[in-house]
C-alpha positions in Angstrom: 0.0 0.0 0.0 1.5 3.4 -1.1 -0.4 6.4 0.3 0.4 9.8 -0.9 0.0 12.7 1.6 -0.5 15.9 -0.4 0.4 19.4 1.9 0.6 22.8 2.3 2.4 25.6 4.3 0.0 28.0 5.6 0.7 31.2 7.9 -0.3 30.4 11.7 -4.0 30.1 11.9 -3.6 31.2 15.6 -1.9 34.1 14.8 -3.2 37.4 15.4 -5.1 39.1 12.7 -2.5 42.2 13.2 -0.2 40.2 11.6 -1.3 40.8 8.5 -2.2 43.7 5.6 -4.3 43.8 2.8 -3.1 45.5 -0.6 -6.1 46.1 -2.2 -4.3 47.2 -5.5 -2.6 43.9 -5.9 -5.3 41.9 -4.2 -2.9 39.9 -1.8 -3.2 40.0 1.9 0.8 40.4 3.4 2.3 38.2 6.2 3.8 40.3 8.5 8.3 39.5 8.5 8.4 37.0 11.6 5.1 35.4 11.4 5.2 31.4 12.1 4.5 29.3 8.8 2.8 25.3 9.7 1.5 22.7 8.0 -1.9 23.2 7.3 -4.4 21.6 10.4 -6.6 19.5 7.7 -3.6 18.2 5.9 -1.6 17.1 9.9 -5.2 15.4 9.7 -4.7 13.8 6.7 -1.1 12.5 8.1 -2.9 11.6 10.8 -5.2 9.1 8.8 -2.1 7.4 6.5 -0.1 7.0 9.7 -3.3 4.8 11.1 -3.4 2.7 7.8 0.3 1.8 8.4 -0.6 0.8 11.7 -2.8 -1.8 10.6 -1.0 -2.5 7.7 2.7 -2.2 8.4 4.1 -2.7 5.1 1.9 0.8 4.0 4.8 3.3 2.6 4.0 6.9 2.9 5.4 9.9 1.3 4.3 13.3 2.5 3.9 16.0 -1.1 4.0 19.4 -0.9 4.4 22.8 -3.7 5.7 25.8 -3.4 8.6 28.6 -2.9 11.4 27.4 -0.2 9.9 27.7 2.8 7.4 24.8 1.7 10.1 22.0 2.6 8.9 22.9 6.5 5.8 21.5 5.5 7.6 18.4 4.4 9.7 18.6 7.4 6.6 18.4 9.6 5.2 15.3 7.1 8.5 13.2 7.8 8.8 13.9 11.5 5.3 12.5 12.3 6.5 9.4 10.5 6.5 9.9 6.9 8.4 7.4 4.9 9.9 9.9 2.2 8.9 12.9 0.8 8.6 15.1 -2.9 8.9 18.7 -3.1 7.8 20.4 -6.5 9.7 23.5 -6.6 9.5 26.2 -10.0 9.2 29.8 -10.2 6.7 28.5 -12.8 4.7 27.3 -10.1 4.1 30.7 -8.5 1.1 32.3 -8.2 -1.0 29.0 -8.9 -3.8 28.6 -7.9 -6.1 25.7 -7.3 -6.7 24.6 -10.3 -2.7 24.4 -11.5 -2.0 23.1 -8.2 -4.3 20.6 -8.5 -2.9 19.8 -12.0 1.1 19.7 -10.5 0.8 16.9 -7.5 -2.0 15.0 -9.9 1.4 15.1 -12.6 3.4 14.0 -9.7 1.9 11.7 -8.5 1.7 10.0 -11.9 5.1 10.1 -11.9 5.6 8.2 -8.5 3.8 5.2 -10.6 1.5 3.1 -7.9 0.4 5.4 -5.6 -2.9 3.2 -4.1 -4.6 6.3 -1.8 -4.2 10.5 -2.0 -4.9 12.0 1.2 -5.3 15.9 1.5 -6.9 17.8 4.3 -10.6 19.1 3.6 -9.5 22.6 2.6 -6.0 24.7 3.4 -6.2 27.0 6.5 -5.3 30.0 4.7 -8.3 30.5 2.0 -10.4 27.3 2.7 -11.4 26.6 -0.8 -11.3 22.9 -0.4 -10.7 22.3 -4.3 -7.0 20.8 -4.5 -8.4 17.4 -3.5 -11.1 16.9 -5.7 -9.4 18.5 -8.2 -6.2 15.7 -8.2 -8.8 13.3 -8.3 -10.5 14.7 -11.8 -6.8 15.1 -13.5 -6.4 11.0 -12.2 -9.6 10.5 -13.5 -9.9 8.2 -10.2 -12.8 8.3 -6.9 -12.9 11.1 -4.8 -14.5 10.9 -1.3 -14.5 14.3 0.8 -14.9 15.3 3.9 -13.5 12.1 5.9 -13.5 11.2 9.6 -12.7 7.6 9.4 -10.6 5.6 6.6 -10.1 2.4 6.7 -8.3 0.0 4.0 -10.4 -3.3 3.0 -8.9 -5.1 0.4 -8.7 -3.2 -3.1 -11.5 -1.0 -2.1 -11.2 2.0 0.7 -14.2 2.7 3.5 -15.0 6.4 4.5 -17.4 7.4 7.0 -17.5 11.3 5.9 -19.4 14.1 7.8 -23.1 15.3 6.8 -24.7 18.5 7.8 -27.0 15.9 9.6 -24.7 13.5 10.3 -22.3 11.0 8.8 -22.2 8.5 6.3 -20.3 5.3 5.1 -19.1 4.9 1.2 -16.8 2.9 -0.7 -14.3 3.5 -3.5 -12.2 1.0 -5.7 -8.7 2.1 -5.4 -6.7 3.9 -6.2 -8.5 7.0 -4.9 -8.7 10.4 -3.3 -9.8 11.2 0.3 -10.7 14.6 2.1 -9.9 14.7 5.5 -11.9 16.1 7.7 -11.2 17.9 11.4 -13.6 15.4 12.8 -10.9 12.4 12.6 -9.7 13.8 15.3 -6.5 15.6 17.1 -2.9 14.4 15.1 -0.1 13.2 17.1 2.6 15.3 17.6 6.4 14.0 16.6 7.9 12.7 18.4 11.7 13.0 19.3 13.0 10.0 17.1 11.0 10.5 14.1 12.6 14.1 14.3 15.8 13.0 14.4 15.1 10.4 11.8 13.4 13.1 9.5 16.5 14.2 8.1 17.7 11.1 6.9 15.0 10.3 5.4 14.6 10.9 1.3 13.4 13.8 -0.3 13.6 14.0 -4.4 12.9 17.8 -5.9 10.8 18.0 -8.9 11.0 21.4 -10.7 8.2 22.2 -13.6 10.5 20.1 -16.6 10.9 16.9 -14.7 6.9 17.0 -14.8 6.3 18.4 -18.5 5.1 21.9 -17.1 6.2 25.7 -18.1 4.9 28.9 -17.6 3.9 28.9 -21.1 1.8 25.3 -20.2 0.3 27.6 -17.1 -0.5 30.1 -19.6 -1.9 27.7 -22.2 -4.4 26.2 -19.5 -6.2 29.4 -18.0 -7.1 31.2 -15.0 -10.0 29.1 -14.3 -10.3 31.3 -10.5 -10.4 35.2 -10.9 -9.5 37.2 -7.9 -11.5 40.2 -7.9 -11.9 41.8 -4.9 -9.4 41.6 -1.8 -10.4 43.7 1.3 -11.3 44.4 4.9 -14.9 45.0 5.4 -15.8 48.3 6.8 -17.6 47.5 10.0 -20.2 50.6 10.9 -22.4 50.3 14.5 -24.2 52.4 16.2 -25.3 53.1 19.6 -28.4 54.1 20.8 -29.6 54.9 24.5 -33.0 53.4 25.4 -34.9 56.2 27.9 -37.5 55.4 30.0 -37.8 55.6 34.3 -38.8 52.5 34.7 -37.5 48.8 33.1 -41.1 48.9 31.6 -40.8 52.2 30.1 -37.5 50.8 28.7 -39.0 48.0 27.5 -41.8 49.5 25.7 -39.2 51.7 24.1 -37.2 49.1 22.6 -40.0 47.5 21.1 -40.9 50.7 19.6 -38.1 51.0 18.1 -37.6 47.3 17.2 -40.7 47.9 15.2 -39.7 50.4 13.2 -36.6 48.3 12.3 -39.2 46.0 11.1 -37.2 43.8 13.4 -40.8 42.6 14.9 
């Protein structure tokens, strides 16, 4: 069993909102220099899940994926300290600026390329714009299953078994494999690495794919489209207003505020 773990660096979710800006003329919202980078929540998730597969099925192999500028090898750090087996990094200036859809496009190519892959894990969404796309998106360029939104995966044969979150509840559904699986924040907390899978992490492999080793230029990126247009970035205005309720008794009060909550057409 070869399970492929596909991540993403994302600023601190905990961080404070101060530590960032919005250009509006660009349309970019700008870390603040210092800020903490981590893997994505959903996608520790998603390690979480492939590292409970191996558990039951020790000869699993898992390599932890990730895309982006140079900083993105922490994610793959991260991956290979909670027990990844190797790990790829796709690295291009081609590759900036994608978005979901050319992301989605890039790990499906490499992927391919690793030849046998039996199960593609991402987290439900990144942390940082929580499109949720990338997953389902790999799946379409495999032209294999997808199942989303996953608290439980369990191997049974050829076939994997999802029970995936509802609105209303959950539910249980099969795939043939190979296939693609959302994780979802309701599989529960990921462990944290420990000390020797840290010291183990960097020994373990690594191979660096640029755009060329997976048949990709800027020209290809140009060739395909901007399927997502970014049109607006900005922080909303927030107006409130105040408004003192008079009245000598709590009655009088009372009757005040729903006066006024009627002429709100509030009641």
């Amino acid at each position: 069993m070869h399970i492929v773990v596909c991540t993403k660096l994302v600023p601190d979710p905990e961080a404070a909102f101060s530590m960032f800006t919005v250009d509006e003329h660009a349309k970019r919202v700008i870390p603040a220099p210092g800020l903490r980078w981590v893997m994505s929540p959903f996608d520790e998730q998603a390690m979480e899940a492939a590292l409970r597969i191996r558990e039951k099925q020790p000869d699993s192999r898992i390599t932890v994926m990730t895309l982006g500028p140079d900083n993105a090898r922490n994610a793959l750090k991260h991956g290979l300290a909670m027990g990844a087996d190797d790990g790829v990094f796709l690295s291009d200036t081609a590759f900036q600026e994608a978005g979901s859809y050319i992301t989605a496009f890039l790990l499906a190519a490499a992927i391919r390329k690793l030849r046998g892959c039996d199960l593609v894990l991402t987290g439900r969404q990144a942390a940082d714009w929580d499109a949720g796309i990338v997953g389902a998106g790999i799946a379409e360029t495999l032209a294999v299953p997808v199942i989303s939104f996953a608290k439980d995966v369990q191997i049974d044969g050829g076939a994997v078994r999802v029970e995936r979150v509802l609105d209303d509840g959950t539910e249980v559904v099969e795939a043939d494999l190979p296939a693609v699986v959302t994780v979802s924040n309701e599989l529960g907390a990921a462990r944290a690495p420990t000390l020797r899978e840290t010291m183990r992490a960097a020994r373990k492999p690594v191979v660096v794919w640029s755009g060329a080793d997976l048949g990709w230029s800027a020209s290809a990126a140009e060739a395909a489209g901007i399927r997502c247009v970014r049109e607006r970035v900005f922080l909303p205005v927030k107006n409130s207003r105040c408004e003192i309720l008079e009245g000598a008794s709590p009655e009088e009060q009372a009757a005040s505020l729903a006066r006024r909550l009627r002429e709100a057409r509030v009641i």
